[in-house]
C-alpha positions in Angstrom: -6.2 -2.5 6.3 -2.6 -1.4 5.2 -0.5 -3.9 3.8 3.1 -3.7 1.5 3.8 -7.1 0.4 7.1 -8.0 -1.2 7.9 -10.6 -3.3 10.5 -11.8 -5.4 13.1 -12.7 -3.0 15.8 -16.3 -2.9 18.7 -17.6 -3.6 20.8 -16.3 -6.8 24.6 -16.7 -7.4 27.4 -13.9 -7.9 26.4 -11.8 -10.4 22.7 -12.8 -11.3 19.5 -10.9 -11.6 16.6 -10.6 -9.3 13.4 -8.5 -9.4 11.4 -7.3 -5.9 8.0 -6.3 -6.1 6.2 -4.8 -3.3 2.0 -4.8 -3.9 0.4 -1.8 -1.9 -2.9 -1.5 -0.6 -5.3 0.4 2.1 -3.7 3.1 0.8 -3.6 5.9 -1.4 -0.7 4.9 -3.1 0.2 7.4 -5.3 1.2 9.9 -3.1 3.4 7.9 -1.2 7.2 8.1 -1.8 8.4 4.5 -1.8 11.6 3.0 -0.2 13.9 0.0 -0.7 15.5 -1.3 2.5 17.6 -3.8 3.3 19.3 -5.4 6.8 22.1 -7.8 6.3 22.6 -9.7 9.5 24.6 -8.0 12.6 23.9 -4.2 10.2 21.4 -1.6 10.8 19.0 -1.2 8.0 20.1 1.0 5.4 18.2 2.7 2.4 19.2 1.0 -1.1 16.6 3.2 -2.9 13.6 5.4 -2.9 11.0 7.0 -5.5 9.5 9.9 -5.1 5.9 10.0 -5.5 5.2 13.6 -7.4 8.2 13.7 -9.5 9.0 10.2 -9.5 12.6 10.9 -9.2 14.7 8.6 -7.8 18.0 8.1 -5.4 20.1 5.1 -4.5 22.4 4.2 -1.8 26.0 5.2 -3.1 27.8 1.7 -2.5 25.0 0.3 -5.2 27.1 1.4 -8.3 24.4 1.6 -10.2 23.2 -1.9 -10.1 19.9 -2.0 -8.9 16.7 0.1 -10.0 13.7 1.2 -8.5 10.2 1.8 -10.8 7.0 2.5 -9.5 3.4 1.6 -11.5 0.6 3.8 -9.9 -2.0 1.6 -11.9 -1.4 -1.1 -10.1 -0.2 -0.1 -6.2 3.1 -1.6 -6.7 7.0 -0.2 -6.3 9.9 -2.8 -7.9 13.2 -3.1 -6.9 15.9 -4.4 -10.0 18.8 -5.8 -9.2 22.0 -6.8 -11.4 25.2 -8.1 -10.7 24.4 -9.6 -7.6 27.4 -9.9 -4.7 27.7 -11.6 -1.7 27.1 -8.3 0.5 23.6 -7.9 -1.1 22.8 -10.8 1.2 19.5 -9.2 3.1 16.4 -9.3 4.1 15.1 -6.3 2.0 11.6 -4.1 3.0 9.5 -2.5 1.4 8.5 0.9 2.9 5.8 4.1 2.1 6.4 7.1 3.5 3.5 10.5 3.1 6.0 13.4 3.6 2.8 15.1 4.2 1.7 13.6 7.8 5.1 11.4 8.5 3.0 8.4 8.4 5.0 5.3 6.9 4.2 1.5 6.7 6.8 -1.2 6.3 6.2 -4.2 4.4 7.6 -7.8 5.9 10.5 -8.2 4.2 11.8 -10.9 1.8 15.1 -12.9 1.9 17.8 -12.6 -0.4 20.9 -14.7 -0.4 23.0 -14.2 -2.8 25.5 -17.8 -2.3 27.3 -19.8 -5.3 
């Protein structure tokens, strides 16, 4: 069956480093464009980045400033989320999510915390 599973997640202080991974399978993988989400309590979830899956491009939520990004391996099913210079308002739980622009058809992953807390 389909599973996204994320990892990486915790507790890190103002302006540290964290790395998400999200392992994909039941899938075909490499023709999925892969997302970064992320819902901070009492918000809707908002995109913080995607990766296309032809072109591999990429695009990133504007308020980021170009701290965080997103790589994909096709070898081994998995999308990664870097993130540097941490802030408070990074506090989320972030998601893993594959969409095929093809069909529409998209899968989520579970999500993993991040708290970002001195």
């Amino acid at each position: 069956q389909v599973q996204l599973v994320e990892s990486g997640g915790g507790l890190v202080q103002p302006g540290g480093s964290l790395r998400l991974s999200c392992t994909a399978s039941g899938f075909t993988f490499s023709v999925y464009d892969m997302s970064w989400y992320r819902q901070a309590p009492g918000k809707e979830r908002e995109l913080v980045a995607r990766i296309i899956s032809t072109s591999g491009s990429t695009n990133y939520a504007d308020s980021l400033g170009g701290r965080f990004t997103i790589s994909r391996d096709n070898a081994k099913n998995t999308v990664s989320l870097h993130m540097d210079n941490l802030k408070p308002e990074d506090t989320a739980i972030y998601y893993c999510k594959a969409e095929w622009r093809v069909t529409n058809k998209n899968y989520w992953g579970q999500g993993t915390q991040i708290t970002v807390s001195s």
